[in-house]
C-alpha positions in Angstrom: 99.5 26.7 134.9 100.6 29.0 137.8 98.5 28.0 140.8 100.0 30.8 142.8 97.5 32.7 145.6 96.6 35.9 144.6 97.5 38.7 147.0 94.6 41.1 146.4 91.1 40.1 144.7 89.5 42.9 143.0 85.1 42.7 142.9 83.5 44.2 140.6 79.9 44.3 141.7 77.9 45.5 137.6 74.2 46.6 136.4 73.9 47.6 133.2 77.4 49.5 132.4 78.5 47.2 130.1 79.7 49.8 127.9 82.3 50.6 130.3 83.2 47.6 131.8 85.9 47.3 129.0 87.6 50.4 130.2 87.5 49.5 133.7 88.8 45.8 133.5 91.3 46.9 130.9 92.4 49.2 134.0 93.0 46.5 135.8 94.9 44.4 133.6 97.6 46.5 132.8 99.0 47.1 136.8 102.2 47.5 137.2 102.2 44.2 139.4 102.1 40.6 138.5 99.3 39.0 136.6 99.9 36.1 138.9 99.4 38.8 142.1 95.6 39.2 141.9 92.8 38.4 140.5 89.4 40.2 139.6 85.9 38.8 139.7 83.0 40.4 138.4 79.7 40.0 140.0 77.3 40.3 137.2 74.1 41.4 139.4 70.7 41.3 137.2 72.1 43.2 133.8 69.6 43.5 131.0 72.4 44.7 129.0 75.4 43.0 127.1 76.9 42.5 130.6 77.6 38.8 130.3 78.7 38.9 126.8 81.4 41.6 127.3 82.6 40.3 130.4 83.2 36.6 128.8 84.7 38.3 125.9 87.0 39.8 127.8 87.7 37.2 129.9 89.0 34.8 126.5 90.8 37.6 125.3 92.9 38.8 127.9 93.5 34.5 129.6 96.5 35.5 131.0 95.1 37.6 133.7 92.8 36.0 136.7 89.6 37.5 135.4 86.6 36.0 136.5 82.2 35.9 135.9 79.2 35.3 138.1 76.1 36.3 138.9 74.2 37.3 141.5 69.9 36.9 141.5 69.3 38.8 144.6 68.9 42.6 143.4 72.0 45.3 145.6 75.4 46.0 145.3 75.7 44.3 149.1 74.1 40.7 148.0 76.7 41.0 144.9 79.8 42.5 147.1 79.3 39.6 149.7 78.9 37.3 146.8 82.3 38.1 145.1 84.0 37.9 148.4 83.5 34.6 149.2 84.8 33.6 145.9 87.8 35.7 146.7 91.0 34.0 147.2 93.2 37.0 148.2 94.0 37.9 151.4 93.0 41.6 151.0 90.0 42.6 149.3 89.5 45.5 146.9 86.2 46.6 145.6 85.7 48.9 143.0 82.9 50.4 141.0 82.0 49.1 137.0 82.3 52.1 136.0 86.1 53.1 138.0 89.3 53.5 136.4 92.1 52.4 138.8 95.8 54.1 137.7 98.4 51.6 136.5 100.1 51.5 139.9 96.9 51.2 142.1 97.3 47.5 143.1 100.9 48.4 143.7 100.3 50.9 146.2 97.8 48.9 148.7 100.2 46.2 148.1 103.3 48.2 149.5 100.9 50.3 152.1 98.9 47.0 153.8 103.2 45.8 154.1 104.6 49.0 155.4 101.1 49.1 157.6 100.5 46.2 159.1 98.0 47.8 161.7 95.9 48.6 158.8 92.4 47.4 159.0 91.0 48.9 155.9 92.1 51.6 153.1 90.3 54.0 151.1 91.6 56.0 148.1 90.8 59.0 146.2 88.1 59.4 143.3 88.2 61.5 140.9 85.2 62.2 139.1 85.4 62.2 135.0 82.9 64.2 133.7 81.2 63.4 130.4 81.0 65.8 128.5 82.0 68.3 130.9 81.5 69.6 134.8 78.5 71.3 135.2 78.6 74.9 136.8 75.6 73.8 139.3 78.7 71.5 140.6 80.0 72.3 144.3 82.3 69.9 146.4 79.4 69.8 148.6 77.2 68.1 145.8 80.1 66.4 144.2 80.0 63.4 146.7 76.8 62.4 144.9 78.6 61.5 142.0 81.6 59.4 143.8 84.3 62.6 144.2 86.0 61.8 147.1 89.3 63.5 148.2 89.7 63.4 152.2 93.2 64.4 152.9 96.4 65.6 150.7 98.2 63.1 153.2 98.3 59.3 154.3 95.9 59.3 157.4 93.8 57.7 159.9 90.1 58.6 158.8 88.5 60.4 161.6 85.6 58.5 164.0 83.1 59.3 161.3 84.9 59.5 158.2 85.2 56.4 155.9 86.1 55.0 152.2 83.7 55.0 149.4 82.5 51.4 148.1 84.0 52.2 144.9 87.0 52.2 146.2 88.0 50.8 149.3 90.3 47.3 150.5 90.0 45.7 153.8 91.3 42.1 154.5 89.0 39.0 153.9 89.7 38.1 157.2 88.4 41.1 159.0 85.3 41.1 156.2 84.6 37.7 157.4 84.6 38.2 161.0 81.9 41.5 160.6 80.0 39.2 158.3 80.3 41.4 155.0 77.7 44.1 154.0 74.1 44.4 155.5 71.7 43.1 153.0 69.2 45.2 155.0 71.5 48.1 153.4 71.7 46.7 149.8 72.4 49.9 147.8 71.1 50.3 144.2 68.5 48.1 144.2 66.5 49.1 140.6 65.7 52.6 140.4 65.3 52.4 145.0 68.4 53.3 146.7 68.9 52.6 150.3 72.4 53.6 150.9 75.0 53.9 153.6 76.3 50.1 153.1 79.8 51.3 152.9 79.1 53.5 156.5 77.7 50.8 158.1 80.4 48.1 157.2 83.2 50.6 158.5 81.6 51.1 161.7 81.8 47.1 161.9 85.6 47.3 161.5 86.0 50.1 163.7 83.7 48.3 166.3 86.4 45.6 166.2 88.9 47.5 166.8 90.2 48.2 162.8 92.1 51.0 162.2 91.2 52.3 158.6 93.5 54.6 156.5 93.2 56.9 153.7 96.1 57.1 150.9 95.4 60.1 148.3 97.8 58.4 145.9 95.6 55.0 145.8 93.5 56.3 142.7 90.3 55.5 140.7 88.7 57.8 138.2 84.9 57.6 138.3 82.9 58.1 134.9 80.1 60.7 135.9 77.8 60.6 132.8 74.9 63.1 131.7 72.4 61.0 133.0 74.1 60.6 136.5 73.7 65.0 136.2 70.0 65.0 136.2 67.7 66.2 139.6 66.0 62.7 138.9 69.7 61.0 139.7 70.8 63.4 142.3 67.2 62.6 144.6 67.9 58.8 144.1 71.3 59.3 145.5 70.3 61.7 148.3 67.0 60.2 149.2 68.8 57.0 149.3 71.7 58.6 152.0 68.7 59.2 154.0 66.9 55.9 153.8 69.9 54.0 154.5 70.4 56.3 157.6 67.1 55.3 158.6 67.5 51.8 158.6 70.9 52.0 160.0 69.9 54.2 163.0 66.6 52.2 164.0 68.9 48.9 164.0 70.3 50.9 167.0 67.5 52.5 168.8 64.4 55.0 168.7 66.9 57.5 169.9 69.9 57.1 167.4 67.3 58.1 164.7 65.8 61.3 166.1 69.4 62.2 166.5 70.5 61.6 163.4 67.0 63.9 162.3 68.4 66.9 164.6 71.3 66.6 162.8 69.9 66.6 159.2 67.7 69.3 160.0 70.9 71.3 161.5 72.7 70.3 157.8 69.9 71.8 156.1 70.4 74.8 157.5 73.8 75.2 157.3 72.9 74.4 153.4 71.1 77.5 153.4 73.9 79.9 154.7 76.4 78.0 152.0 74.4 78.7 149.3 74.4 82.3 150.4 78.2 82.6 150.4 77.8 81.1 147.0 75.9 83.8 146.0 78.0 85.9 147.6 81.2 84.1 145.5 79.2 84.8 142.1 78.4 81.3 141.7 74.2 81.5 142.2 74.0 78.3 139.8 75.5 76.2 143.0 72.9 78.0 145.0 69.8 75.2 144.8 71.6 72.0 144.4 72.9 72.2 147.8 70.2 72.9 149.6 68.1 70.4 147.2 70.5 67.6 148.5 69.7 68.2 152.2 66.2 68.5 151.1 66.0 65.3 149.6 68.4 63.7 152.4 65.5 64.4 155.0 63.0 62.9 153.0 64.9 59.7 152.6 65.3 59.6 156.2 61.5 60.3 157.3 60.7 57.7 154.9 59.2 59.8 152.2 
């Protein structure tokens, strides 16, 4: 038995996506790299689905890969992210969505960019959304974010001060993850049908706090499975309100004053919705019209606290 240490540990933090869990671990098993080079543990967190049973069937299927099972009680992506870390053995740590498709020669290229970097305190790739069936025309890149598309620069960069990676796909190293104490639980992210995002924002402004210097590498690639039911204005508010929420929490760890500011400046995006939507109508696109100003809409709520 190879007892080698992984170099990179994949989490997989799930709720109820057990139909395409398959698809997403079976992503992961045929990299380009080493089976002995990594290792991917799956934080099952609550499922009422066939979770478990897919996962372990995988896991005795595939026993020459490093796939592993837990579970975490505590409801949010951040009590099951932290909770796969610390069973991480890797020195870098990649987390990815249950629902991501990561490109045969994705491990590959954080391994060769952390070695040609070694400044690097964190990397974030591109997502590209997979729509099933099909995009909707209501879609904008404004409202596309809300469904994990994320594409911040043609080239290898240093994301700007308030620019960072998506959870869903994103590797920093365990050591750094350990020193910022992981995720804020007060920031758990899904949490039932309750979202209180902005878990992935907060834990970058950690690193950079410290000193990290986090990258972005448009050829580090994940596709992201955008189902109908992720298309609905019941999903969308979920999403948006729960930018807003987490913004709220965020900003009143920090003072009265953060959070009024960060109101001035969703009440400033809201209307800057409102002249985009006009230059869509302008464009012949009126179906892209409402959905952007709905997300800034929603967005406000969330952070009043409606």
């Amino acid at each position: 038995m190879n007892h080698q240490q992984p170099e990179i540990s994949i989490v997989i933090c799930t709720y109820n996506r057990a139909v395409y869990l398959p698809e997403a671990l079976g992503s992961l098993y045929n990299q380009t790299i080493g089976k002995n080079q990594f290792e991917v543990i799956v934080v099952n967190n609550n499922s009422t689905d066939d979770t478990e049973k897919v996962c372990k069937a995988f896991i005795e299927t595939y026993s020459d890969g490093r796939f592993y099972y837990t579970n975490e009680p505590q409801q949010g992506a951040s009590f099951a992210r932290n909770t796969g870390a610390v069973m991480a053995k890797g020195e870098l740590l990649c987390f990815m969505d249950d629902d991501a498709i990561a490109k045969p020669d994705y491990l590959a290229m954080i391994l060769a960019f952390f070695s040609e970097h070694p400044d690097a305190g964190g990397l974030g790739g591109r997502i590209i959304p997979r729509y099933i069936p099909e995009e909707p025309k209501w879609m904008s890149h404004f409202v596309s974010s809300l469904v994990g598309n994320f594409d911040y620069s043609k080239e290898v960069c240093v994301f700007s001060p308030n620019k960072y990676p998506l959870e869903s796909n994103m590797i920093i190293k365990k050591s750094d993850f350990d020193q910022v104490k992981g995720f804020n639980t007060a920031l758990p992210g899904v949490k039932g049908t309750l979202r209180i995002g902005g878990e992935g924002k907060e834990f970058f402004l950690k690193l950079k706090a410290i000193g990290r210097t986090i990258y972005y590498h448009p050829d580090v690639v994940v596709e992201h499975v955008v189902e109908t039911q992720k298309l609905t204005p019941e999903y969308m508010y979920r999403v948006a309100s729960g930018i807003g929420r987490g913004e709220r929490v965020r900003t009143l760890e920090i003072s009265q004053s953060s959070y009024w500011l960060k109101v001035a400046e969703y009440l400033f995006k809201l209307g800057a919705s409102f002249v985009l939507a006009f230059t869509y109508l302008l464009q012949g696109h009126p179906a892209k019209m409402k959905p952007v100003i709905q997300f800034r809409i929603d967005a406000l709520k969330g952070l009043l606290g409606y």
